[in-house]
Legacy VTK file of the C-alpha trace (Angstrom):
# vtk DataFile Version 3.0
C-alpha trace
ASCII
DATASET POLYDATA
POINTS 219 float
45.906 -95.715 -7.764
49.144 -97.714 -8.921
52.612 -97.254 -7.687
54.043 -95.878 -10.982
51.362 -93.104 -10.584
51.734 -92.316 -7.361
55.579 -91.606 -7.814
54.302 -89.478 -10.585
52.521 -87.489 -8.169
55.194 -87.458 -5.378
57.831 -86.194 -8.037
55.217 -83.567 -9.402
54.838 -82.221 -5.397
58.566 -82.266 -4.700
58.981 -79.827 -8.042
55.852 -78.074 -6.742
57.562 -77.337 -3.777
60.637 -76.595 -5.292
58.523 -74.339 -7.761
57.913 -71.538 -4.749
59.890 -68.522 -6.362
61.204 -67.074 -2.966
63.402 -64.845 -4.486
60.649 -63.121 -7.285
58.270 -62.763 -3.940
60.822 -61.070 -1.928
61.378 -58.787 -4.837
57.632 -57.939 -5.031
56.779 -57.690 -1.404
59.939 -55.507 -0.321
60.418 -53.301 -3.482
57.663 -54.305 -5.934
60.227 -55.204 -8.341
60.973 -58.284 -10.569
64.278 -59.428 -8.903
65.392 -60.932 -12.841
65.205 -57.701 -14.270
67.555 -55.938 -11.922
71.172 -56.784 -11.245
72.755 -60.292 -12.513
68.782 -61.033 -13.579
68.822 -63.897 -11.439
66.377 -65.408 -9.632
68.575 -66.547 -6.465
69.633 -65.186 -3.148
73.059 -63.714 -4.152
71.132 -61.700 -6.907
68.746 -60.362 -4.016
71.630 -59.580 -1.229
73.028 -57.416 -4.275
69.735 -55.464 -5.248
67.368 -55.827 -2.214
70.428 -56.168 0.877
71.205 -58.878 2.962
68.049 -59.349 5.312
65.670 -60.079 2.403
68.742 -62.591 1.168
68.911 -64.421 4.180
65.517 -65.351 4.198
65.900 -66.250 0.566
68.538 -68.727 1.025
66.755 -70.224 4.125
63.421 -70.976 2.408
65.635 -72.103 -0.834
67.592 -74.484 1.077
64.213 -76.052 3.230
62.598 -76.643 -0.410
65.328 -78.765 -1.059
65.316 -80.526 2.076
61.672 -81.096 2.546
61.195 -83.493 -0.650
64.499 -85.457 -0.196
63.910 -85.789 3.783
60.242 -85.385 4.582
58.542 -86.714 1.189
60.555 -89.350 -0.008
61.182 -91.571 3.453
56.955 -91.027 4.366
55.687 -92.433 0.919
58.052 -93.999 0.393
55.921 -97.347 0.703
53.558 -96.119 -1.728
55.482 -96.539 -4.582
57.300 -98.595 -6.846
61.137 -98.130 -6.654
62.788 -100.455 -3.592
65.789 -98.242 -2.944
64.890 -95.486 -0.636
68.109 -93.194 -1.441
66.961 -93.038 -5.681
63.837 -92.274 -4.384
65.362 -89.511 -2.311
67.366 -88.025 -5.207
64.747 -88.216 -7.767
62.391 -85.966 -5.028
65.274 -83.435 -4.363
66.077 -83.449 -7.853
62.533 -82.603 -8.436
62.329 -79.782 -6.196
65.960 -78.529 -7.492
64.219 -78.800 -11.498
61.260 -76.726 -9.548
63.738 -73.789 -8.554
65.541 -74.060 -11.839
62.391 -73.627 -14.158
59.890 -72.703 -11.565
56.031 -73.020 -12.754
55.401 -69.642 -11.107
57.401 -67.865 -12.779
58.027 -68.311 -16.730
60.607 -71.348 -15.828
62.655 -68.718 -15.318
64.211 -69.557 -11.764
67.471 -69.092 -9.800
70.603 -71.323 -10.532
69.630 -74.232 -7.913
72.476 -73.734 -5.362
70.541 -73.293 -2.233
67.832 -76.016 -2.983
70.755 -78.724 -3.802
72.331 -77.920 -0.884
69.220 -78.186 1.126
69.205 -81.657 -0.351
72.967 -82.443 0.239
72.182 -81.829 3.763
69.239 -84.871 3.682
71.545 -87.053 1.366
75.046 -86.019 2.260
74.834 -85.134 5.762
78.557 -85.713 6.987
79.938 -84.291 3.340
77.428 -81.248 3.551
79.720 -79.273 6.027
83.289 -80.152 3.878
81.785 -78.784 0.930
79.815 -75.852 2.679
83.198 -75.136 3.765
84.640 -75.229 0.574
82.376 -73.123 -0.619
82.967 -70.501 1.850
86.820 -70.608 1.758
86.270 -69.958 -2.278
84.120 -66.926 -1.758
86.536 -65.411 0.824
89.400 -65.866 -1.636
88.328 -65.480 -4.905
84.880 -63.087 -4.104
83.283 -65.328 -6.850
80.088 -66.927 -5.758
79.731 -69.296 -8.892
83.271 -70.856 -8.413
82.462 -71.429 -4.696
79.185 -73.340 -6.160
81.197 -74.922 -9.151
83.784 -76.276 -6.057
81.822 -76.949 -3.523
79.427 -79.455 -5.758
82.370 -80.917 -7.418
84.228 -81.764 -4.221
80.974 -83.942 -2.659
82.054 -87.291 -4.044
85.960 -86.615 -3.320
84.810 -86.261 0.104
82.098 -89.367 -0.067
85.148 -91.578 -0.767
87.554 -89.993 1.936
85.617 -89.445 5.050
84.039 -93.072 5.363
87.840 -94.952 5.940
88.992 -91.838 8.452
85.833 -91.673 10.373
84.984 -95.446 10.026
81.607 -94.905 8.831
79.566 -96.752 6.402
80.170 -95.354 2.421
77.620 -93.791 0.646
75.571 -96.004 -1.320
76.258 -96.893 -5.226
73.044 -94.749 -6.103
74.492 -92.094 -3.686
77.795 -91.994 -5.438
76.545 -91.780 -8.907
74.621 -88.519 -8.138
77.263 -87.415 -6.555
79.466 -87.093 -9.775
76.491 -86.404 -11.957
75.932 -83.202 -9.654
78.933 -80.868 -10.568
77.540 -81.372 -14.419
74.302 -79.616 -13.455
75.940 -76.658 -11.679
78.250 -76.302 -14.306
75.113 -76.341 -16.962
73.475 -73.717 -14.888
76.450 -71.494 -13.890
77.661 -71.519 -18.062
76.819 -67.757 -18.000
78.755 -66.988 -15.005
81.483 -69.329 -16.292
82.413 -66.815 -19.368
82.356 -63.958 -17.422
84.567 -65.907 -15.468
86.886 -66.528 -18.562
86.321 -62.681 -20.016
87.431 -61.277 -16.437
83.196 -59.631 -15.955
82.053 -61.818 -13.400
80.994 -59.700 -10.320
82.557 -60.659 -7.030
81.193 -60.811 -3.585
83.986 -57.871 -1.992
82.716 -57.842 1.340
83.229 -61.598 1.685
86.943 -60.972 0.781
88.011 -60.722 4.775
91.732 -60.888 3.511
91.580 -58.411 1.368
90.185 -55.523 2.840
92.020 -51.888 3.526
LINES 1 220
219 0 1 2 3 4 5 6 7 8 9 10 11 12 13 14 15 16 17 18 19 20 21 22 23 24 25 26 27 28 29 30 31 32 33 34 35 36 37 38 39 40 41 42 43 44 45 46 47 48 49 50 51 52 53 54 55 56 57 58 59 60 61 62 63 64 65 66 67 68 69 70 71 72 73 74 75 76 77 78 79 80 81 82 83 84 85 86 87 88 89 90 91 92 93 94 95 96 97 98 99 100 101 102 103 104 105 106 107 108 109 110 111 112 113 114 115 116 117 118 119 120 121 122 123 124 125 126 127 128 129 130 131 132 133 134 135 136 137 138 139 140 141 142 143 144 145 146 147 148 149 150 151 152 153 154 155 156 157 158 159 160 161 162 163 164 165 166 167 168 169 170 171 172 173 174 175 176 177 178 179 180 181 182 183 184 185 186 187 188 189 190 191 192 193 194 195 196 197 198 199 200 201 202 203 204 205 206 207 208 209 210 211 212 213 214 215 216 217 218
């Protein structure tokens, strides 16, 4: 077997893995519903705290965020020797990008799959371990002000390489690689293309927001 096609097959896993529709499961084995026909018709773990509750969600996100950790952490460093790209982190994105692609347009389920959040950020925390809690906490600040769960992943994403350039000088660690950095700002562009629904409710004032997140602003 070459090199070329073995990376074929380690990219093919990674989206295989990232393929594993948690949130259509949950849906069936809890209510016997299709979670995408039934409240923002989205196959993710905010759609599922709104229509199943928050027990079924959490288990959701967990699962969503190990299938994007597993390819980028687990796959990529252990085969990495079987294949033909010499830079271990491109070989890292291109398996969590993979497995993000799998949750997107998962095989199991029409390519019809969630938005991607949870998986990246199961790969953030394999790429972008020191960022990963800055933009987690981002993300959180976001939904406590705003309520809106797609602005807190538009944010959150787009704030990774601001923080990849400033922590390294204040915390005198090494800076993320060149291959690093350029995913980095190629990231925000792929949330953005997958949150372009929730960005014109955004605009027409119909996007639905997380209230009981909104600690500040309850009676």
């Amino acid at each position: 077997m070459s090199e070329f096609t073995f990376l074929i097959i380690l990219l093919f896993a990674s989206y295989l893995a990232g393929s594993t529709p948690t949130s259509i499961i949950m849906g069936r084995v809890t209510r016997g519903i299709d979670i995408r026909e039934h409240g923002s018709g989205n196959a993710g773990g905010t759609n599922v705290f709104r229509v199943i509750g928050w027990k079924p969600a959490l288990v959701v996100i967990i699962v969503d965020v190990f299938k994007g950790w597993l390819p980028s952490a687990v796959f990529a460093p252990t085969f990495f020797h079987l294949q033909q790209i010499p830079d271990l982190g491109v070989v890292q994105i291109l398996c969590g990008f993979s497995a993000v692609l799998g949750h997107t347009y998962t095989l199991f389920g029409s390519f019809k799959g969630g938005k991607g959040v949870a998986t990246l950020g199961g790969m953030f925390i394999a790429l972008f371990p020191t960022a990963f809690p800055f933009c987690l906490g981002v993300a959180v600040l976001t939904i406590i002000l705003t309520g809106y769960v797609s602005l807190a992943s538009i944010l959150a994403s787009s704030s990774l390489p601001v923080f990849l350039f400033l922590l390294p000088p204040f915390f005198g660690m090494e800076p993320a690689s060149l291959s690093l950095m350029i995913f980095s700002l190629l990231i925000p562009w792929f949330i953005i293309f997958t949150h372009r629904s929730n960005i014109q409710r955004l605009r027409s004032g119909k996007e639905n927001r997380f209230e009981k997140a909104m600690i500040f602003q309850r009676k």
